[in-house]
mmCIF file of the C-alpha atoms, coordinates in Angstrom:
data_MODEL
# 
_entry.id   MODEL 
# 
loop_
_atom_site.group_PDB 
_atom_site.id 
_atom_site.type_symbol 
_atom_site.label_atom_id 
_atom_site.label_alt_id 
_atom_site.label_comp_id 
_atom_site.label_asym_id 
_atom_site.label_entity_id 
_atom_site.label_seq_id 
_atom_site.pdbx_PDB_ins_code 
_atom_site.Cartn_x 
_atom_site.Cartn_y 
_atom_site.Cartn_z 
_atom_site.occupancy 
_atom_site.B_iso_or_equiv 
_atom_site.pdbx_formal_charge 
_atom_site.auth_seq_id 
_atom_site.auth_comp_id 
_atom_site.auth_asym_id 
_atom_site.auth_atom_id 
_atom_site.pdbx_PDB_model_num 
ATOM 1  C CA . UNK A 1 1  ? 14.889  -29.301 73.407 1.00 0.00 ? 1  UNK A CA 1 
ATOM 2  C CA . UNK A 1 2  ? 11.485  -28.501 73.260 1.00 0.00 ? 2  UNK A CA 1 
ATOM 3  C CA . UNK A 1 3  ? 8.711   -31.342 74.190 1.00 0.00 ? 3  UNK A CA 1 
ATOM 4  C CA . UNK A 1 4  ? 6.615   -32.352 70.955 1.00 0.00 ? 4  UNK A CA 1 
ATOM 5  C CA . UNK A 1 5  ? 3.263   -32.737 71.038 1.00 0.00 ? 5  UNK A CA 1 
ATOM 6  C CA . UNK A 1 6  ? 2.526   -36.867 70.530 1.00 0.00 ? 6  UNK A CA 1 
ATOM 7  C CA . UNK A 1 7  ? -1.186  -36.734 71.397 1.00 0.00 ? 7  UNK A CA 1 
ATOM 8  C CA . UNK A 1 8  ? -4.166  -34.799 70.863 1.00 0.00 ? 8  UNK A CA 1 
ATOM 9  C CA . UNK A 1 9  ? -7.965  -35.417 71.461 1.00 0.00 ? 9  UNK A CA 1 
ATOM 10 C CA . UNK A 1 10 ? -11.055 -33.271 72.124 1.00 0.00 ? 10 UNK A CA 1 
ATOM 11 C CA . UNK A 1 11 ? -12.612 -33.689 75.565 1.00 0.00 ? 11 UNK A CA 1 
ATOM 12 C CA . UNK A 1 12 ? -15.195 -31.579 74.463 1.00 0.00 ? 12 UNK A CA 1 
ATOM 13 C CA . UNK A 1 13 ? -15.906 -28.197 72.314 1.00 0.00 ? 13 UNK A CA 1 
ATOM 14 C CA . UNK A 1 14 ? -13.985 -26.078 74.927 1.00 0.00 ? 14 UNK A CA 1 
ATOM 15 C CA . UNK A 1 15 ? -11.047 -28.570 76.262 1.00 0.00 ? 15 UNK A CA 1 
ATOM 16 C CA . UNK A 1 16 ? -8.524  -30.601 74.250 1.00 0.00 ? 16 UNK A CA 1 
ATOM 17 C CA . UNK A 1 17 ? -6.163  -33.330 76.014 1.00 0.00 ? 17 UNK A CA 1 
ATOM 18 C CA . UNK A 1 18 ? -2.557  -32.971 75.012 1.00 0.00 ? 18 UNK A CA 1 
ATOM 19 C CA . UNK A 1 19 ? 0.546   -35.120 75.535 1.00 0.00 ? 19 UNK A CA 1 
ATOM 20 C CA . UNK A 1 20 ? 4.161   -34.083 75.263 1.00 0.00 ? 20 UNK A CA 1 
ATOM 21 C CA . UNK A 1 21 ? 6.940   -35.922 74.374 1.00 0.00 ? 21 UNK A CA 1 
ATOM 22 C CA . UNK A 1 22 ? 8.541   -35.305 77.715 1.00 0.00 ? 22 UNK A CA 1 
ATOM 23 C CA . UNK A 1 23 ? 5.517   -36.853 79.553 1.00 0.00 ? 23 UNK A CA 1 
ATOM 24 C CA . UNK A 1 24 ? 3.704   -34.171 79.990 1.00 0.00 ? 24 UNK A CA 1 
ATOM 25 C CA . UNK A 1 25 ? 0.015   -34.326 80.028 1.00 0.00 ? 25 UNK A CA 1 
ATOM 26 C CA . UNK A 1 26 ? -2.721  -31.862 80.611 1.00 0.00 ? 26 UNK A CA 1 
ATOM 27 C CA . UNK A 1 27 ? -6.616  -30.740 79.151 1.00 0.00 ? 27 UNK A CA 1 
ATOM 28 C CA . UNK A 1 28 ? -6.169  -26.922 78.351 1.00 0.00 ? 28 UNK A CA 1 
ATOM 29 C CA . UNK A 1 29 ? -9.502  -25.282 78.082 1.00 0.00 ? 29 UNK A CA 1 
ATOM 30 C CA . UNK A 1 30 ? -8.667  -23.346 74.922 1.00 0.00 ? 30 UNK A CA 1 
ATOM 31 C CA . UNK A 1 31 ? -12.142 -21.398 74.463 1.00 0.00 ? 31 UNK A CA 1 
ATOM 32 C CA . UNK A 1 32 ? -10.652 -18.266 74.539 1.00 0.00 ? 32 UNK A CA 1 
ATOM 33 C CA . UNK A 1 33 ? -8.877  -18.993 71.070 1.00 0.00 ? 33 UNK A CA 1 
ATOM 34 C CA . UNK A 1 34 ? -12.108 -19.642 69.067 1.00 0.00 ? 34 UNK A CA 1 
ATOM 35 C CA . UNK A 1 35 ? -12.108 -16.921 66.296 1.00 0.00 ? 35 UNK A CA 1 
ATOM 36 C CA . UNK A 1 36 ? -8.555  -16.333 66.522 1.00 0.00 ? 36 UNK A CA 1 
ATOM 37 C CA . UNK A 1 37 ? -6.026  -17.945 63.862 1.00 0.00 ? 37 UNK A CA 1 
ATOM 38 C CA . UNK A 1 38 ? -6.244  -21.286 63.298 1.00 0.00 ? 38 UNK A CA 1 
ATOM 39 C CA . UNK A 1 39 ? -8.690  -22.055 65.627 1.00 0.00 ? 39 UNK A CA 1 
ATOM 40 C CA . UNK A 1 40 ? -11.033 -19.995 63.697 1.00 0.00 ? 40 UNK A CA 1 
ATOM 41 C CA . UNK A 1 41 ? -12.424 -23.106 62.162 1.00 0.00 ? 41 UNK A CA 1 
ATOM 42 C CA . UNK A 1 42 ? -13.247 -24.738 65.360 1.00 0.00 ? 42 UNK A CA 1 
ATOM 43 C CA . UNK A 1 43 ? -16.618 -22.295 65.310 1.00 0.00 ? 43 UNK A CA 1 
ATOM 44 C CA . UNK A 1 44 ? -17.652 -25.227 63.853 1.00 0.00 ? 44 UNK A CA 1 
ATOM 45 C CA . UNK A 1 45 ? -18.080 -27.631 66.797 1.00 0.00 ? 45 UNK A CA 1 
ATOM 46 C CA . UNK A 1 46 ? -18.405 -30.892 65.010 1.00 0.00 ? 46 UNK A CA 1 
ATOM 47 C CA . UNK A 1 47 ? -15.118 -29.643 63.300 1.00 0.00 ? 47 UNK A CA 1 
ATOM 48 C CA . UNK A 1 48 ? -12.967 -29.162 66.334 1.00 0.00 ? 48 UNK A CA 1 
ATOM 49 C CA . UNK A 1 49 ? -14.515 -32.622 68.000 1.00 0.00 ? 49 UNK A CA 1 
ATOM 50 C CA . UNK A 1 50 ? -12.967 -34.362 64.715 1.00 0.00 ? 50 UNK A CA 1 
ATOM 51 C CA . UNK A 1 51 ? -9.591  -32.568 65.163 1.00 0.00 ? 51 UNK A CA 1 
ATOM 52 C CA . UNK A 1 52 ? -7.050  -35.055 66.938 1.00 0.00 ? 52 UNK A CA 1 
ATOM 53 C CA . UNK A 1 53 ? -4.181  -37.221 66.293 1.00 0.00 ? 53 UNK A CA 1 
ATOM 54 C CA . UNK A 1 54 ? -2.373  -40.051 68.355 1.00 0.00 ? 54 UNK A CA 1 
# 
């Protein structure tokens, strides 16, 4: 089964925190996504520092 994702916050504009289902927890610097599919909205950094859910 794959882990679900249970947590997310921003750290900052460049680095979310994620935790897994499984217990798994890491920040993933995900800069390199901005302007690719859905994370085209996060150009917008007040947008992607609102985008979380626990």
């Amino acid at each position: 089964m794959i882990p679900l994702p249970v947590k997310v916050r921003s750290k900052n504009k460049d680095i979310i925190h994620v935790e897994f289902s499984d217990g798994t927890k890491g920040d993933p610097d995900i800069s390199h996504l901005v302007h690719k599919g859905i994370f085209k909205a996060w150009v917008n950094g007040d947008l992607f520092l609102q985008s979380l859910f626990e």
